[in-house]
PDBQT receptor file of N, H, CA, C and O in Angstrom, charges set to zero:
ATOM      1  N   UNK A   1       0.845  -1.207   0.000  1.00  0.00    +0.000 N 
ATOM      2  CA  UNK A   1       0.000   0.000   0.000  1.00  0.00    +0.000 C 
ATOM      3  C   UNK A   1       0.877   1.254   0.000  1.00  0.00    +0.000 C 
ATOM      4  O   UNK A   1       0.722   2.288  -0.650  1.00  0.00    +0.000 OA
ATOM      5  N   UNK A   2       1.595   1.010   0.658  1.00  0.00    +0.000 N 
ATOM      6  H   UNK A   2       1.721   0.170   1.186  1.00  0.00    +0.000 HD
ATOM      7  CA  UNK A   2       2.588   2.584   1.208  1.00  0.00    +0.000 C 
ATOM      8  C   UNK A   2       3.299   3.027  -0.158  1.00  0.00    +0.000 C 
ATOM      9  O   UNK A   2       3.438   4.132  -0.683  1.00  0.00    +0.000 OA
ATOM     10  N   UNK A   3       3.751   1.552  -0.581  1.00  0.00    +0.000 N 
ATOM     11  H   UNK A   3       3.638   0.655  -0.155  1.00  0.00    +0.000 HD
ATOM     12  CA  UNK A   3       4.991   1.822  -2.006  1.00  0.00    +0.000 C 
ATOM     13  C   UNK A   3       4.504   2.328  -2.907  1.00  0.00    +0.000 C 
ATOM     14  O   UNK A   3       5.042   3.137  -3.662  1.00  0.00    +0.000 OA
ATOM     15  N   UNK A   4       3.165   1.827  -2.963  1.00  0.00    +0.000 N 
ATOM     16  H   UNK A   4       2.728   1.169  -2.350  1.00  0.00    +0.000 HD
ATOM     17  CA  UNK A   4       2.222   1.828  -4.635  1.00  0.00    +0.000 C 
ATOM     18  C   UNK A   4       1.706   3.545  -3.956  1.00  0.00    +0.000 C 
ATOM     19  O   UNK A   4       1.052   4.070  -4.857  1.00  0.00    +0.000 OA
ATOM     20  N   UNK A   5       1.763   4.158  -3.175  1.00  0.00    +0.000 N 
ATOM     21  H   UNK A   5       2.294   3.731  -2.443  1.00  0.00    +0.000 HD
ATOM     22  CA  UNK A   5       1.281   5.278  -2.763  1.00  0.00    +0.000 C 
ATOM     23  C   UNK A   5       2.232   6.181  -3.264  1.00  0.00    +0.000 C 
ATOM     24  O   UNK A   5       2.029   6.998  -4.162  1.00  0.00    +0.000 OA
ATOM     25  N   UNK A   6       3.379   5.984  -2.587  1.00  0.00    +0.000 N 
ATOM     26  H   UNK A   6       3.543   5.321  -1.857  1.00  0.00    +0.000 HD
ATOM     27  CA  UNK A   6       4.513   6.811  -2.801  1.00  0.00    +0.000 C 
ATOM     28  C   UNK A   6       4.635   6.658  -4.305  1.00  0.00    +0.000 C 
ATOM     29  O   UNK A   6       4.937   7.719  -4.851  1.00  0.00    +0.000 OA
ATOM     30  N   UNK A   7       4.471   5.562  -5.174  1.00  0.00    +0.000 N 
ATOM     31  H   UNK A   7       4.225   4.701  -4.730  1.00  0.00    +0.000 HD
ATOM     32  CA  UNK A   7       4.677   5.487  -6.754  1.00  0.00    +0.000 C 
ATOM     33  C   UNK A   7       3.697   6.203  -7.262  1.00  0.00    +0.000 C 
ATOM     34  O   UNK A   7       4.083   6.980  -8.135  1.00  0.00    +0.000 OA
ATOM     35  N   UNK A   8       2.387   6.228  -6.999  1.00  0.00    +0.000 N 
ATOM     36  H   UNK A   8       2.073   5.596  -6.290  1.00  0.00    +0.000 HD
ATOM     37  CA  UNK A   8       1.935   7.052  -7.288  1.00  0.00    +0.000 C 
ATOM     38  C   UNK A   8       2.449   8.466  -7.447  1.00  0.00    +0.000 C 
ATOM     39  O   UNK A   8       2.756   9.059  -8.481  1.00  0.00    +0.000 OA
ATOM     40  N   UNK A   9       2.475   8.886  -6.142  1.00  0.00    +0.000 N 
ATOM     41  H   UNK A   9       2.226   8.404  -5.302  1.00  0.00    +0.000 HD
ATOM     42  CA  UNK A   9       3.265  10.180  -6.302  1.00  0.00    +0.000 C 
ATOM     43  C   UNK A   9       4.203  11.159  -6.945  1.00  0.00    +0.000 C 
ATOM     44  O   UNK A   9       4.331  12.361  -7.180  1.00  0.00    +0.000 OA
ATOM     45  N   UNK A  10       4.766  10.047  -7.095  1.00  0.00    +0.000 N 
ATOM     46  H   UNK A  10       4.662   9.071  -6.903  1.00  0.00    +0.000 HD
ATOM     47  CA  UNK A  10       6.243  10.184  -7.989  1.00  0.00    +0.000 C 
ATOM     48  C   UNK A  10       5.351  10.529  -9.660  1.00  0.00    +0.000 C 
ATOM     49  O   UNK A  10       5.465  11.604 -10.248  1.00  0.00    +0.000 OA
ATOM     50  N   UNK A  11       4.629   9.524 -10.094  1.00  0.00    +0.000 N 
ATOM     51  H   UNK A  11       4.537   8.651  -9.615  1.00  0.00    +0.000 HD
ATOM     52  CA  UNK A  11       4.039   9.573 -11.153  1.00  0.00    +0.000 C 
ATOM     53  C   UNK A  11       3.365  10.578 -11.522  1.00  0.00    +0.000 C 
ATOM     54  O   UNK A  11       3.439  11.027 -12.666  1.00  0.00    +0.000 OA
ATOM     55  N   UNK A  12       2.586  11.090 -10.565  1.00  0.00    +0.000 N 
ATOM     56  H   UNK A  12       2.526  10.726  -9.635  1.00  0.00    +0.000 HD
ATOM     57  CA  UNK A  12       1.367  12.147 -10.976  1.00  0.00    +0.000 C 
ATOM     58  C   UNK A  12       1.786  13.158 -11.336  1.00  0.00    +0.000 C 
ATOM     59  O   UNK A  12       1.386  13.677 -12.378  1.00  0.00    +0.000 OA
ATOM     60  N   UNK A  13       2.854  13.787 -10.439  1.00  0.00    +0.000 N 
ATOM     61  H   UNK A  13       3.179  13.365  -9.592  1.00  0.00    +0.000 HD
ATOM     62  CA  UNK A  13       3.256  15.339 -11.538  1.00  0.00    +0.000 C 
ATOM     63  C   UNK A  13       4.205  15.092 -12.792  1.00  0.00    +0.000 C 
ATOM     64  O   UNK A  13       4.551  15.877 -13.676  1.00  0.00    +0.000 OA
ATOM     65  N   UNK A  14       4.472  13.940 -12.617  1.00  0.00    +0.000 N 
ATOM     66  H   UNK A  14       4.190  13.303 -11.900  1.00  0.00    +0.000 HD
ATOM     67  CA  UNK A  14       4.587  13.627 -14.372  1.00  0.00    +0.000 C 
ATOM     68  C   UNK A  14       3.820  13.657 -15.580  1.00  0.00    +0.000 C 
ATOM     69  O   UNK A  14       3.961  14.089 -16.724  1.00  0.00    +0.000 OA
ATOM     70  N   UNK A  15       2.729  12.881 -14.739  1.00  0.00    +0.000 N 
ATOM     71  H   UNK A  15       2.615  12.530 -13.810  1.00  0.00    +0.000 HD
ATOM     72  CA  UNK A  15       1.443  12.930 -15.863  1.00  0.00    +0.000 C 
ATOM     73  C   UNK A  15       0.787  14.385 -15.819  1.00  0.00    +0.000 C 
ATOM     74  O   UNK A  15       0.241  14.749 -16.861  1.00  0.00    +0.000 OA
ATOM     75  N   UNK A  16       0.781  15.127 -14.892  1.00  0.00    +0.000 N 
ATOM     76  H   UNK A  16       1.225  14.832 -14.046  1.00  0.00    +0.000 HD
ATOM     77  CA  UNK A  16       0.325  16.732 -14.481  1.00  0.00    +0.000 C 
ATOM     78  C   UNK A  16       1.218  17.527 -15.722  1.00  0.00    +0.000 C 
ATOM     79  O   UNK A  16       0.650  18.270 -16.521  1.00  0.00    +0.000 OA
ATOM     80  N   UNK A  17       2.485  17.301 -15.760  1.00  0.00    +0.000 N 
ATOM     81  H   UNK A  17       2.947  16.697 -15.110  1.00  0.00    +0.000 HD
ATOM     82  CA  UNK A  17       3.114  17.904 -16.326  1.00  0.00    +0.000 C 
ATOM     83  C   UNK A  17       3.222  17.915 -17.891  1.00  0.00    +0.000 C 
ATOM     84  O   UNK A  17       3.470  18.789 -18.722  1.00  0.00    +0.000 OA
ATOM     85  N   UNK A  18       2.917  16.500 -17.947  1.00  0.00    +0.000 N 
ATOM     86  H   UNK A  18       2.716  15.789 -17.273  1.00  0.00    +0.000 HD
ATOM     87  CA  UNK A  18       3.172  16.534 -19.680  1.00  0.00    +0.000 C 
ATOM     88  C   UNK A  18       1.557  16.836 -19.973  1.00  0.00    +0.000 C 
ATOM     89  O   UNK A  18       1.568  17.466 -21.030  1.00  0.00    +0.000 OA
ATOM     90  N   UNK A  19      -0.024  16.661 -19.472  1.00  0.00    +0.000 N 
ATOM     91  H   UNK A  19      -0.033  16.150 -18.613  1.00  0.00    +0.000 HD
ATOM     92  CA  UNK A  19      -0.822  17.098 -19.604  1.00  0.00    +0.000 C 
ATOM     93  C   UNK A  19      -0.790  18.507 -19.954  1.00  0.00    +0.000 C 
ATOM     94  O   UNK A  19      -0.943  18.961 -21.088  1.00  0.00    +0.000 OA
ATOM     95  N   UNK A  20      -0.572  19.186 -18.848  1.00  0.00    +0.000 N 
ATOM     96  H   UNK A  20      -0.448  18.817 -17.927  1.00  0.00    +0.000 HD
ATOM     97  CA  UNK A  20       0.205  20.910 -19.263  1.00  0.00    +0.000 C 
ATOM     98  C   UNK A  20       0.879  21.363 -20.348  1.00  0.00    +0.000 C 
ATOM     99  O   UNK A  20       0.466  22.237 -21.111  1.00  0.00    +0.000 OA
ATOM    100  N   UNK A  21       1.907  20.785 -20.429  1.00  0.00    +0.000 N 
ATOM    101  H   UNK A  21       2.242  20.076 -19.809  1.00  0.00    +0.000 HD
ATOM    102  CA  UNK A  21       2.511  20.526 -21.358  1.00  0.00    +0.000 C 
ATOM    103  C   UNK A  21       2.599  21.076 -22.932  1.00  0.00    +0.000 C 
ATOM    104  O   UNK A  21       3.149  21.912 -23.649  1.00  0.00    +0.000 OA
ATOM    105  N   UNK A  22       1.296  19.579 -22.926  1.00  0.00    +0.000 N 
ATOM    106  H   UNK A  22       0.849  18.900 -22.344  1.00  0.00    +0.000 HD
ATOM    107  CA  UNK A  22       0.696  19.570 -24.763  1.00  0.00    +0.000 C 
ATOM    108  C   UNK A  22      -0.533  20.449 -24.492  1.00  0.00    +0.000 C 
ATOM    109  O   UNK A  22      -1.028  20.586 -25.611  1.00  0.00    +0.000 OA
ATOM    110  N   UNK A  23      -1.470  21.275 -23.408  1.00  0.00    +0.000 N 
ATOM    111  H   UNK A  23      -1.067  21.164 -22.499  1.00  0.00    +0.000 HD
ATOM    112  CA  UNK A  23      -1.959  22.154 -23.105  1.00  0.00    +0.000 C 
ATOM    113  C   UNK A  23      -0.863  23.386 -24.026  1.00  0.00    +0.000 C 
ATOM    114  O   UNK A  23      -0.961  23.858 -25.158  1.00  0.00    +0.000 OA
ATOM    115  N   UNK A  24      -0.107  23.536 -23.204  1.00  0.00    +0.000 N 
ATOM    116  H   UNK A  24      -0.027  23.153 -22.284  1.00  0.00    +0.000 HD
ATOM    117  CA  UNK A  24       0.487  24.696 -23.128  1.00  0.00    +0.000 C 
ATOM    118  C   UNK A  24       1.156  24.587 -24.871  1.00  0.00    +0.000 C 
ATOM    119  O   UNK A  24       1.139  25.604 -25.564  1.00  0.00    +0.000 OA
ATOM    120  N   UNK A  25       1.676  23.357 -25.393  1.00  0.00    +0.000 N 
ATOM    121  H   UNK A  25       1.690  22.530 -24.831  1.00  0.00    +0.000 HD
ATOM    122  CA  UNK A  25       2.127  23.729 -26.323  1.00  0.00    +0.000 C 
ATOM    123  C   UNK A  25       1.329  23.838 -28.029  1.00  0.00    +0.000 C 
ATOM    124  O   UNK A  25       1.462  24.550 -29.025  1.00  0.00    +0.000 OA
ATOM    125  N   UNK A  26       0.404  22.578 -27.571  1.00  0.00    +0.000 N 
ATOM    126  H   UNK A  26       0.296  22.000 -26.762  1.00  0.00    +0.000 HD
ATOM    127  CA  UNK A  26      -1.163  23.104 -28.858  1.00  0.00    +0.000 C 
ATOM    128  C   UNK A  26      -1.218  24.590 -29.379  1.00  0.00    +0.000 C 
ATOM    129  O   UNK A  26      -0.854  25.066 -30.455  1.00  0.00    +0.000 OA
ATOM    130  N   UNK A  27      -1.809  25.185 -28.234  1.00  0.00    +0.000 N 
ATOM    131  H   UNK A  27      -2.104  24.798 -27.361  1.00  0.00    +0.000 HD
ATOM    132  CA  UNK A  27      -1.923  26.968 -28.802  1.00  0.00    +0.000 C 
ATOM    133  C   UNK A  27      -0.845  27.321 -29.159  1.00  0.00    +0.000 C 
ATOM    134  O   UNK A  27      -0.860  28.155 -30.064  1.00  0.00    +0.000 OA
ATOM    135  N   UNK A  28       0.378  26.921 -28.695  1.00  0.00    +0.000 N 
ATOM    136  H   UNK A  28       0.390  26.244 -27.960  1.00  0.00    +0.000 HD
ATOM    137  CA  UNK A  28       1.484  27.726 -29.723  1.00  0.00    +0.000 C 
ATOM    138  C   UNK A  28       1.752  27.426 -30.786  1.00  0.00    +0.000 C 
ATOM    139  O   UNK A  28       2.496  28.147 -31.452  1.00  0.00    +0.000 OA
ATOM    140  N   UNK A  29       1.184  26.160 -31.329  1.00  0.00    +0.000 N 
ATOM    141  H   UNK A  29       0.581  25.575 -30.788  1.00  0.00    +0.000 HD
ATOM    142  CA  UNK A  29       1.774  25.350 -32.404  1.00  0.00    +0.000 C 
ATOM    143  C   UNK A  29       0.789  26.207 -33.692  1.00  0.00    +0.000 C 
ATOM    144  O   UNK A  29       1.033  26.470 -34.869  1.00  0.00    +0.000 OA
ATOM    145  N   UNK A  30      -0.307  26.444 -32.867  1.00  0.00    +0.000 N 
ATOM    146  H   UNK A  30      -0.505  26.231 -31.910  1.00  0.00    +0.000 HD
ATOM    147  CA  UNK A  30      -2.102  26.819 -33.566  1.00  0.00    +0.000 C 
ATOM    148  C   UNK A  30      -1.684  27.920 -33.949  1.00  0.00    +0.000 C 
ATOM    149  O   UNK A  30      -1.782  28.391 -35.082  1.00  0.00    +0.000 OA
ATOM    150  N   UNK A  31      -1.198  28.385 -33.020  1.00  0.00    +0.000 N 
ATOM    151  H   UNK A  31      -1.119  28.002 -32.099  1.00  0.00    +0.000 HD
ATOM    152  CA  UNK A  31      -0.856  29.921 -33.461  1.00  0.00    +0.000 C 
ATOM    153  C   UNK A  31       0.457  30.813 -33.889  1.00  0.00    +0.000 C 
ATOM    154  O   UNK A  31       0.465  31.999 -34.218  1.00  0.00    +0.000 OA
ATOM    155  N   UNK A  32       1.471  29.981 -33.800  1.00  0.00    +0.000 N 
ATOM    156  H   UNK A  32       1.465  29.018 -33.533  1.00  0.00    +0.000 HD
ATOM    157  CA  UNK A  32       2.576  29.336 -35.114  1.00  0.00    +0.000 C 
ATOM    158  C   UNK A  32       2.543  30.053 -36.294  1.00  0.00    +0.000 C 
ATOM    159  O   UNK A  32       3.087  31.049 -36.769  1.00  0.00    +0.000 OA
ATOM    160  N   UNK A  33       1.375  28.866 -36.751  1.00  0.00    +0.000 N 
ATOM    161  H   UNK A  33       0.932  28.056 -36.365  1.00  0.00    +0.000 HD
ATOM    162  CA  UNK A  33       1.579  28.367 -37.879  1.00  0.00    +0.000 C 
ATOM    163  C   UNK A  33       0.890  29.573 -38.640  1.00  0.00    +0.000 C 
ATOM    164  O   UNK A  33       1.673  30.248 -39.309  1.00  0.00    +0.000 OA
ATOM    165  N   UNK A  34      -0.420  29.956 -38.657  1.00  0.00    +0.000 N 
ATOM    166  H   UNK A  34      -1.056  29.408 -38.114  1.00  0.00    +0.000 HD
ATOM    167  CA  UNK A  34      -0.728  30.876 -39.282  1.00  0.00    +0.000 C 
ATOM    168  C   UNK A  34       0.373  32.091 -39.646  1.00  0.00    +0.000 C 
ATOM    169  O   UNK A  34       0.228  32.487 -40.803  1.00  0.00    +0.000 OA
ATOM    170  N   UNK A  35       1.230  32.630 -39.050  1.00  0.00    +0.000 N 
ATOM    171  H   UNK A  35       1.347  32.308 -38.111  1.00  0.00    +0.000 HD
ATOM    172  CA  UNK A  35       2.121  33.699 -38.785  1.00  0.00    +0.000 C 
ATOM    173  C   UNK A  35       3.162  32.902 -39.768  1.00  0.00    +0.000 C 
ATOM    174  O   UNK A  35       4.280  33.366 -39.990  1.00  0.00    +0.000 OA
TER     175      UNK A  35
């Protein structure tokens, strides 16, 4: 329980981050390209 907790942890602002990420990098790509 404890390990798979702590792994969790470790994991989530990974997945937080690359979510953000391709958030954050979509609109730049969108708005790029037109220009």
């Amino acid at each position: 329980m404890i390990v798979r907790f702590q792994s969790l942890l470790l994991l989530l602002p990974g997945l937080i981050g690359a979510i953000i990420f391709q958030e954050v990098a979509v609109p730049d790509d969108a708005l790029n390209e037109p220009l």
